[in-house]
DSSP file (Angstrom, degrees, kcal/mol; ACC not computed):
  #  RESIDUE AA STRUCTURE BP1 BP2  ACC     N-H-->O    O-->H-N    N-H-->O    O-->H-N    TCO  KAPPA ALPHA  PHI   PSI    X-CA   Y-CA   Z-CA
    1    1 A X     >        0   0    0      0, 0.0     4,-1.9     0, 0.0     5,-0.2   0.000 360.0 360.0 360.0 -25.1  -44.1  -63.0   -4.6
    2    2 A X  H >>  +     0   0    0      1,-0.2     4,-4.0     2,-0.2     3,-0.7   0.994 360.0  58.2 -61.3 -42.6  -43.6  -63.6   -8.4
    3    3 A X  H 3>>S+     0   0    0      1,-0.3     4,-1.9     2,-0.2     5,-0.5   0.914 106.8  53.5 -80.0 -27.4  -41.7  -60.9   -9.1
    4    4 A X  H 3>5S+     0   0    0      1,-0.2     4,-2.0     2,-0.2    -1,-0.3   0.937 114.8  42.9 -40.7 -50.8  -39.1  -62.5   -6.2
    5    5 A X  H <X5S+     0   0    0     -4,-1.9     4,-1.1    -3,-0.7     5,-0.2   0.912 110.1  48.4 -74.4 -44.5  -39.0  -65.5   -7.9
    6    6 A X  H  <5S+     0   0    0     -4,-4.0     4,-0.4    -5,-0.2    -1,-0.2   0.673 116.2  47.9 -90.3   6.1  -38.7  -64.5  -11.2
    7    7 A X  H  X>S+     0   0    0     -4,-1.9     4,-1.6    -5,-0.3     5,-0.8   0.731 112.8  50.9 -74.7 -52.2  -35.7  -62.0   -9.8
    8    8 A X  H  X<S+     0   0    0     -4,-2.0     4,-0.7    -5,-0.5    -2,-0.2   0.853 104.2  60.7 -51.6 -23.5  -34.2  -64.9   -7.9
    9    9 A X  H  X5S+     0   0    0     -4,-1.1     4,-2.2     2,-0.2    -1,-0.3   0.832 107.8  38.7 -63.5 -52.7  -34.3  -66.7  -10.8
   10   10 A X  H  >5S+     0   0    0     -4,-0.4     4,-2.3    -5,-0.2    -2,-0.2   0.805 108.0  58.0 -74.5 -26.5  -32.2  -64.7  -12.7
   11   11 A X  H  X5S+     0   0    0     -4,-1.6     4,-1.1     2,-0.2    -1,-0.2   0.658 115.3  42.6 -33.3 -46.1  -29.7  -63.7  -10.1
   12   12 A X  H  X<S+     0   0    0     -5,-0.8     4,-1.1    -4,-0.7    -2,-0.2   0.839 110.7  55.5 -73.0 -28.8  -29.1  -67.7   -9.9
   13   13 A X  H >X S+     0   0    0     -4,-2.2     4,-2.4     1,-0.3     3,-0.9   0.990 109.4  46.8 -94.1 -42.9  -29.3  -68.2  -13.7
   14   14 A X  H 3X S+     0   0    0     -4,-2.3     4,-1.7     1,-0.2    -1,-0.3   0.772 112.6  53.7 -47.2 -24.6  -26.4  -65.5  -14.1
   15   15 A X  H 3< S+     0   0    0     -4,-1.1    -1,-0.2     1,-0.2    -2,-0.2   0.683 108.2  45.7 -71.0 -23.3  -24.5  -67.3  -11.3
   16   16 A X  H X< S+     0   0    0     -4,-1.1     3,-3.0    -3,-0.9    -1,-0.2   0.845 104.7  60.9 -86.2 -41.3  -24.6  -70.5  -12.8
   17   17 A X  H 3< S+     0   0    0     -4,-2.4     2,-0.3     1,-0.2    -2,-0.2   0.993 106.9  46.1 -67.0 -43.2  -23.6  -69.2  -16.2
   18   18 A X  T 3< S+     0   0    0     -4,-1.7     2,-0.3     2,-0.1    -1,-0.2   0.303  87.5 117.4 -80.6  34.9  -20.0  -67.8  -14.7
   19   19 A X  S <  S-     0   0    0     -3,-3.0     2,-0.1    -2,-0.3     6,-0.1  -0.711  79.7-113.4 -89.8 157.7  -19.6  -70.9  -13.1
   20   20 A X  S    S+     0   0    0     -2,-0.3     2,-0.2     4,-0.1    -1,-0.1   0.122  84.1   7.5 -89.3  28.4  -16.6  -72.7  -14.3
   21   21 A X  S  > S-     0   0    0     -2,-0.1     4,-0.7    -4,-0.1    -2,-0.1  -0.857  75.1-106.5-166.6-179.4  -17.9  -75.8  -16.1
   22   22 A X  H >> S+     0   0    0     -2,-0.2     4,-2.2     2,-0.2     3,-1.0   0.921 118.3  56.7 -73.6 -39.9  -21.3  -77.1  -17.1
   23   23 A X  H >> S+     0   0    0      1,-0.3     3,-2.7     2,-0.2     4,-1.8   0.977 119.4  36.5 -77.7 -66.6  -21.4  -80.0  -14.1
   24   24 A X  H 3> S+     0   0    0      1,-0.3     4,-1.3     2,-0.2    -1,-0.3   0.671 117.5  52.6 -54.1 -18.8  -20.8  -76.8  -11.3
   25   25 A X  H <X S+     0   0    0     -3,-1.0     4,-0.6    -4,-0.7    -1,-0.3   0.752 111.3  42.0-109.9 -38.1  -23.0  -74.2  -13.3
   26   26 A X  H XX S+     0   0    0     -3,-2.7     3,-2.3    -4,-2.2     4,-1.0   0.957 116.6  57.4 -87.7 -42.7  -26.2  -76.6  -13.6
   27   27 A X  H 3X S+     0   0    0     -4,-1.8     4,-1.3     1,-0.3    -2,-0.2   0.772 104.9  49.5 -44.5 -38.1  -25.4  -77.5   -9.5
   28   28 A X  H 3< S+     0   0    0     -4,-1.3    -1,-0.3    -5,-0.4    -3,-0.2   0.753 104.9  57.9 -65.9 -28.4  -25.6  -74.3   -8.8
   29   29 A X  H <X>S+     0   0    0     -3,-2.3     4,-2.0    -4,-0.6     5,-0.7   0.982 110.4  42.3 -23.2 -89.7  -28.7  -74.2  -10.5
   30   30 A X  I  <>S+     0   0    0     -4,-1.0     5,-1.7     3,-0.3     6,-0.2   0.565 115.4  40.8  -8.8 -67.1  -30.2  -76.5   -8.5
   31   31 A X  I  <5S+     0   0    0     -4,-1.3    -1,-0.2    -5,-0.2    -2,-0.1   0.053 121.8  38.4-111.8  10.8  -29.2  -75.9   -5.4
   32   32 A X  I  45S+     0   0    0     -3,-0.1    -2,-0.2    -4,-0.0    -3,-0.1   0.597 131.5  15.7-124.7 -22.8  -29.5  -72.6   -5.4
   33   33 A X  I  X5S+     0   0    0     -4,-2.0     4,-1.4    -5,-0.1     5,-0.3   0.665 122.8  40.7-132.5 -75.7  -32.6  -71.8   -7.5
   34   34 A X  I  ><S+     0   0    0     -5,-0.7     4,-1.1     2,-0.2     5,-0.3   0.828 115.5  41.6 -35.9 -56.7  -34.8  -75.2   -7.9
   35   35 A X  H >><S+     0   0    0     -5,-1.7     4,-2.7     2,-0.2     3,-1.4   0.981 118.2  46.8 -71.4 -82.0  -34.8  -76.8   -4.8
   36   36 A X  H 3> S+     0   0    0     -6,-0.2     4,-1.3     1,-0.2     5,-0.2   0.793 118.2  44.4 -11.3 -67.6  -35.3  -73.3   -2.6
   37   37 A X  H 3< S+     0   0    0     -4,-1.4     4,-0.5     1,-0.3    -1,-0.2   0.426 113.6  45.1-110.7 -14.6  -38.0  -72.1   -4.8
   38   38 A X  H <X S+     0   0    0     -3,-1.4     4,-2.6    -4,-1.1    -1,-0.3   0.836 113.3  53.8 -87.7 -46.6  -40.0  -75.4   -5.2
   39   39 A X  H  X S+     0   0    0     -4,-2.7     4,-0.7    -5,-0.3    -2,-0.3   0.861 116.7  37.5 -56.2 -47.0  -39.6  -75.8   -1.5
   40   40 A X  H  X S+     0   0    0     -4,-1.3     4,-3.0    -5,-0.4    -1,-0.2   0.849 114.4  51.0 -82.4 -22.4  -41.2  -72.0   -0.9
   41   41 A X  H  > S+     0   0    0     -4,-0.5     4,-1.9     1,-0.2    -2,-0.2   0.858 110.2  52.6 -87.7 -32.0  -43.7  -72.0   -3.4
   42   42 A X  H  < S+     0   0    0     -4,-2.6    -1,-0.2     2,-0.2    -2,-0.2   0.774 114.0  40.1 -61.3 -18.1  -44.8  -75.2   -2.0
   43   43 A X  H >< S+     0   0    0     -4,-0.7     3,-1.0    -5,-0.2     4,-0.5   0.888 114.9  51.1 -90.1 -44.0  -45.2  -74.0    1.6
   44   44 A X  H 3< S+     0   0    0     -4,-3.0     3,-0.5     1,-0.3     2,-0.4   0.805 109.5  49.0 -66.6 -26.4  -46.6  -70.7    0.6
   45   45 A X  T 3< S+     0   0    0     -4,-1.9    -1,-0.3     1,-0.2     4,-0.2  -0.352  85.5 100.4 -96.9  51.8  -49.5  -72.6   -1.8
   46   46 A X  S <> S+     0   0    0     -3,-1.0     4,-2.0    -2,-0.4    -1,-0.2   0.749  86.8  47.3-102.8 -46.5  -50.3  -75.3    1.8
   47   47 A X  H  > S+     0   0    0     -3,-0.5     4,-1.8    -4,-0.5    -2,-0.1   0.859 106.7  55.6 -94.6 -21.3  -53.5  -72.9    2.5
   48   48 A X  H  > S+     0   0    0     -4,-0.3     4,-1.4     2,-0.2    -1,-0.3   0.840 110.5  40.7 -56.0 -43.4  -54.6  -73.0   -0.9
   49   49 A X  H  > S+     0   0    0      2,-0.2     4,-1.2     1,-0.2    -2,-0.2   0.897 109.5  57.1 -67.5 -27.3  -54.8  -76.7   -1.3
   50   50 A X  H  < S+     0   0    0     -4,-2.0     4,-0.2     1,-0.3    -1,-0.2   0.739 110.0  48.0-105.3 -18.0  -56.2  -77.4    1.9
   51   51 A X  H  X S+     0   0    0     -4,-1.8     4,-0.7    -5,-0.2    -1,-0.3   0.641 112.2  45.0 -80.9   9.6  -59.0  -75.0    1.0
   52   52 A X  H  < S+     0   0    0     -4,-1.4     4,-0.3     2,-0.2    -2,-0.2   0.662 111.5  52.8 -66.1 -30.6  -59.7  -76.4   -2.1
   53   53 A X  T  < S+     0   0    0     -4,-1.2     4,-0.5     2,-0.2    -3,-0.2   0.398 112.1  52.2 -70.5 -22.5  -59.5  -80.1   -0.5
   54   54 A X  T  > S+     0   0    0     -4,-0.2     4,-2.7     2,-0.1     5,-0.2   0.692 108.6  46.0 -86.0 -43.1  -62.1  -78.6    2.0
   55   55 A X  H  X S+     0   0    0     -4,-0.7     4,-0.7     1,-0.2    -2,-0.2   0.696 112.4  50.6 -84.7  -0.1  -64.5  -77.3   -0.6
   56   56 A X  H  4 S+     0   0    0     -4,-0.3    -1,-0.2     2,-0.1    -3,-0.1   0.758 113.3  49.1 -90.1 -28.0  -64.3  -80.6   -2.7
   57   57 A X  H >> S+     0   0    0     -4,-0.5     4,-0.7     1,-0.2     3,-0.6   0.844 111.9  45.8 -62.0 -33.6  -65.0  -82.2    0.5
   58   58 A X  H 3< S+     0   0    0     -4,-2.7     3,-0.4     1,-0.3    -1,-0.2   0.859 109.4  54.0 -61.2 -42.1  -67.7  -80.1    1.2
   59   59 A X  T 3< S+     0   0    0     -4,-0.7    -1,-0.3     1,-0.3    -2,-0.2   0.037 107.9  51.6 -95.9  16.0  -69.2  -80.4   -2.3
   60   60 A X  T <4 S+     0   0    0     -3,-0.6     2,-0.7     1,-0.1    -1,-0.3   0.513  84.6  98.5-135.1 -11.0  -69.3  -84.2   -2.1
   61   61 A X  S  < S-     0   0    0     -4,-0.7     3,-0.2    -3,-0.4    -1,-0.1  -0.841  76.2-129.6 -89.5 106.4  -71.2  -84.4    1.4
   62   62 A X        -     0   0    0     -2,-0.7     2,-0.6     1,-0.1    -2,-0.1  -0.056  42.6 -78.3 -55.9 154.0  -74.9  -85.0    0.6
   63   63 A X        -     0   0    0      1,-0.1    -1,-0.1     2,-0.0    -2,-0.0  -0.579  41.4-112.7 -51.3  76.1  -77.1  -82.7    2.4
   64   64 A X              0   0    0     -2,-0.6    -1,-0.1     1,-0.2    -3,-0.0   0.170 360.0 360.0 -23.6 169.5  -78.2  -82.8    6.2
   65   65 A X              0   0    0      0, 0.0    -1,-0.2     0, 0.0    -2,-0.0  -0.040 360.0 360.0-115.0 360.0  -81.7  -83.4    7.1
């Protein structure tokens, strides 16, 4: 999935450069490359946190008897 990202990234960052001012060229940025890609990489990392948030739970609950 990196190598997606760090294509998509670069697709976006040439689109932004031949945009026709700075304000339109970082908005396209943005909204084409930031926002998306924080948004996927956040969804895709959900089952990583929540086992790691399970094994710290785990690792902090003293020991049945």
């Amino acid at each position: 999935m990196l190598i997606v990202a760090v294509a998509w990234i670069y697709v976006v960052g040439l689109m932004a450069l031949t945009e026709t001012s700075i304000v339109a060229g970082i908005v396209t940025f943005l909204f084409y490359c930031v926002l998306p890609l924080g948004t996927l990489i956040y969804i895709a990392g959900t089952g990583k946190r929540k086992a790691r948030r399970r094994a710290a739970m785990e690792k902090d609950r003293p020991p049945a008897q």
